[in-house]
C-alpha positions in Angstrom: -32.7 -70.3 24.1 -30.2 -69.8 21.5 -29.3 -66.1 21.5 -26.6 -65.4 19.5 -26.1 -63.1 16.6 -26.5 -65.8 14.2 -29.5 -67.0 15.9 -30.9 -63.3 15.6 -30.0 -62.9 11.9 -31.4 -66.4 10.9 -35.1 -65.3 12.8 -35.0 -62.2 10.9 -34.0 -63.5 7.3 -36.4 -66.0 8.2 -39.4 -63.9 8.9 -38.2 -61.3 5.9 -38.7 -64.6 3.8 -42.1 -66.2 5.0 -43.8 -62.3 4.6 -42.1 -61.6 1.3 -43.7 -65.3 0.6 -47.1 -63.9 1.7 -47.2 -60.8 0.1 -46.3 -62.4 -3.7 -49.1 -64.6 -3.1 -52.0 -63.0 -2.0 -53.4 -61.9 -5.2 -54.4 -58.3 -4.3 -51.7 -57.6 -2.6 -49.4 -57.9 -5.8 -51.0 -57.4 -9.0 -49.6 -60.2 -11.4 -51.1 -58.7 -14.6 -50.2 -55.2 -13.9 -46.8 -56.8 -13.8 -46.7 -58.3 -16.8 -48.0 -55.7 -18.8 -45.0 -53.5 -17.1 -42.0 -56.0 -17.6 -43.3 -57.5 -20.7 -41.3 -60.5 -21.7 -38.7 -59.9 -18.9 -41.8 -61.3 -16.6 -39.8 -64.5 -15.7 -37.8 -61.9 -13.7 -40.4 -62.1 -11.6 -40.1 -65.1 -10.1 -36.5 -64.8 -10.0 -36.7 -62.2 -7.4 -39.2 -64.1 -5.6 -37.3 -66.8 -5.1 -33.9 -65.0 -3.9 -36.0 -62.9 -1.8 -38.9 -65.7 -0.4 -38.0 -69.2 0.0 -33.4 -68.3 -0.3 -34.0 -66.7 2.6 -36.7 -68.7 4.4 -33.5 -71.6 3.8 -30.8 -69.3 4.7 -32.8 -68.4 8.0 -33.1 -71.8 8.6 -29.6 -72.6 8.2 -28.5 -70.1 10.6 -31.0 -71.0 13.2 -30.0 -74.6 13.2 -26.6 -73.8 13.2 -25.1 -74.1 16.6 
């Protein structure tokens, strides 16, 4: 097993990634029309810091896990 501190980073950014993942996507969990009435037309921002905080790291984890 592969314990290095790269190893231990990538499970964590990886894990960080699939629940953030989760959590934007289970509709009650995060309330997509509240949102939108909040941000207004900055709600693309949204998914903006989805995606550098979901799938980036999900890939970044990845990398790092794989990297040997």
């Amino acid at each position: 097993m592969n314990t290095s501190p790269l190893a231990l980073l990538g499970f964590l950014l990886l894990s960080w990634g699939f629940l953030v993942s989760i959590l934007f996507w289970v509709p009650r969990i995060v309330n997509r029309p509240q949102l939108r009435k909040i941000f207004g037309t900055r709600y693309p921002m949204i998914y903006f810091i989805y995606f550098s905080n979901g799938p980036f790291l999900v890939a970044i984890g990845l990398y790092l896990l794989l990297l040997k």
